[in-house]
N, C-alpha and C positions, 0 to 999 in steps of 0.2 A: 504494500500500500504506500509505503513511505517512499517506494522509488517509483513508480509512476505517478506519485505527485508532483513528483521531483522531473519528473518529462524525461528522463532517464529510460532506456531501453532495460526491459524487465524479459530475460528467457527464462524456461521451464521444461526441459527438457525431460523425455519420458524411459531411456535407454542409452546402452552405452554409447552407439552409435551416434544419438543425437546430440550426446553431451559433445562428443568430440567436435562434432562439426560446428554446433554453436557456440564452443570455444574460441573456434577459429576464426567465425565472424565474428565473434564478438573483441578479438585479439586485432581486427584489423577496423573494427568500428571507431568514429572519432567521437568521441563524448562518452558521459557515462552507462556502465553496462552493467546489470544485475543478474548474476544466473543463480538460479535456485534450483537447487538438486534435491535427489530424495536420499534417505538415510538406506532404507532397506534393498535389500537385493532385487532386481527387476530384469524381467525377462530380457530379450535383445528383439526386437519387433523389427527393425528397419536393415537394410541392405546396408553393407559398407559403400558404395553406390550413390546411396542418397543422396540428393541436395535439403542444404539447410538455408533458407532466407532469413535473415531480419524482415520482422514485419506478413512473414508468413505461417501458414500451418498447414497440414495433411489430413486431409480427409480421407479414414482407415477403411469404411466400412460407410457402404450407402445402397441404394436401390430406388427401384419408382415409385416403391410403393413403405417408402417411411412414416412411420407414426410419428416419430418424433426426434431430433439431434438431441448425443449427449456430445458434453464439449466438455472433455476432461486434461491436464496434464501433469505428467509425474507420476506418482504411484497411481491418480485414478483415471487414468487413460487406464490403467491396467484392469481395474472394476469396468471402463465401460467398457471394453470387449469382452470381460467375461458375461457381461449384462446382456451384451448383440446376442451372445454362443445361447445364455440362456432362452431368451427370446426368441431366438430363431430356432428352435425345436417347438417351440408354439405356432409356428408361423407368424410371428411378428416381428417385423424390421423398423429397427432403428439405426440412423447416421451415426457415426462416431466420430469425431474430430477432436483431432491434437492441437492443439490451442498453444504448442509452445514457443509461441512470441507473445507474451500479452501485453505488453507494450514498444512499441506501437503493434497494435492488431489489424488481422486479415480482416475486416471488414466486407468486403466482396465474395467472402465464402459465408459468413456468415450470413450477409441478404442472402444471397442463394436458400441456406438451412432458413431463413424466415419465410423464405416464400413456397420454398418444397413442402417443409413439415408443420408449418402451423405451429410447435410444441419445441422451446430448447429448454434442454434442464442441462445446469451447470451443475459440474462436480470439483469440489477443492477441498484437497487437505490443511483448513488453517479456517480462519474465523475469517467469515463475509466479506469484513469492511474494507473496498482496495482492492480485492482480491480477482476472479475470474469473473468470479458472477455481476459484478460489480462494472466490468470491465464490458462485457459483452449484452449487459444493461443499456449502457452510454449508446452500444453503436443500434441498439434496438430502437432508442428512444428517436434517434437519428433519422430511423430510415421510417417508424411512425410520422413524423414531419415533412417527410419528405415524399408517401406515398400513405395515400390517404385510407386507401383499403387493407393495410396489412395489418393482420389483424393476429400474430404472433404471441402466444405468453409463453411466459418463460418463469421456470418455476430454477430455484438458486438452492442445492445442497451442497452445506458446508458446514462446518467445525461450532458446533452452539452450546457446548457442554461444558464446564469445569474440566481442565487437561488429569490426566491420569497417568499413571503405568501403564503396560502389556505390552502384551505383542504386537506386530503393525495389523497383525488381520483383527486380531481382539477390537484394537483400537477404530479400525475403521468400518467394523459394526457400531461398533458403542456412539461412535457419533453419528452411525447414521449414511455415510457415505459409500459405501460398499458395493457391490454388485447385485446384491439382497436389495439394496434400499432402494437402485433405479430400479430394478426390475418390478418391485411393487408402486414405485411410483407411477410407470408407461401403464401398469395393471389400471390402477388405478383413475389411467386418461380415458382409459381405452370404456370401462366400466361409466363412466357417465354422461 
């Protein structure tokens, strides 16, 4: 929060691979740069291959028939695909997008997820305030002013509890953020 108020480039990397390469832009960016890594062990999702942007992110998992984006990065990019896997043995598809620029953000992918799925829910490991959902708010509120029919909510899971001990999986049922939590949450779109 304190460094995107700060107009400072804020990365978030969700894997090895991404950490390295938005090192690299970040090592040749002029101004200042925030990368936030995760503590616990994390799969390897992306090719050595990849490009990394400032100001960009990857959309992992989409189809035509999306209920609704989740927009996670860092350990819960790693919930929302487990969220996709469990949903899609339901038959129901949701976007997933890597959010790991959040500032300055891909905005352009983001309209796109406002105007395909109607439905973004963020996911962040940390308390709201600044943070992703926060972020991807701004560019909603944006493109409601700017196009009068979009008609997009956006529901923000993030960190609302008194911090604690455990484990990182303990921890991020306990607050809510987990794979568990979108997946009841889409349940719950889809239900009314």
């Amino acid at each position: 929060a304190m460094f995107r108020a700060a107009n400072a480039v804020v990365l978030y990397p969700s894997d090895a691979v991404a950490t390295e390469k938005l090192v690299e832009a970040a090592a040749e960016h002029v101004g200042n740069v925030y990368i936030r890594t995760t503590r616990a062990e994390t799969p390897v999702i992306y090719k050595n291959e990849e490009e990394f942007v400032i100001g960009g992110s990857k959309t992992l998992r989409s189809s035509d028939s999306d209920v609704a984006t989740v927009v996670g990065a860092g350990i819960t990019l790693r919930e929302a695909l487990k969220a996709y896997g469990e949903l899609k043995k339901e038959g129901i598809n949701i976007r997933v997008i890597d959010l790991y620029s959040v500032s300055p953000i891909d905005a352009a992918t983001l309209e796109k997820a406002a105007r395909d799925t109607k439905v973004i829910i963020t996911v962040e490991d940390h308390y709201g305030a600044g943070g992703i959902g926060e972020a991807v708010a701004s560019v909603i509120e944006d493109l409601r002013s700017k196009i009068e029919d979009l008609r997009t909510n956006l529901i923000r899971l993030s960190v609302k509890k008194m911090p604690r001990s455990g484990k990182p999986e303990e921890l991020l049922g306990y607050e809510e953020i987990d794979a568990e939590a979108i997946v009841k949450v889409v349940r719950e779109l889809l239900n009314k």
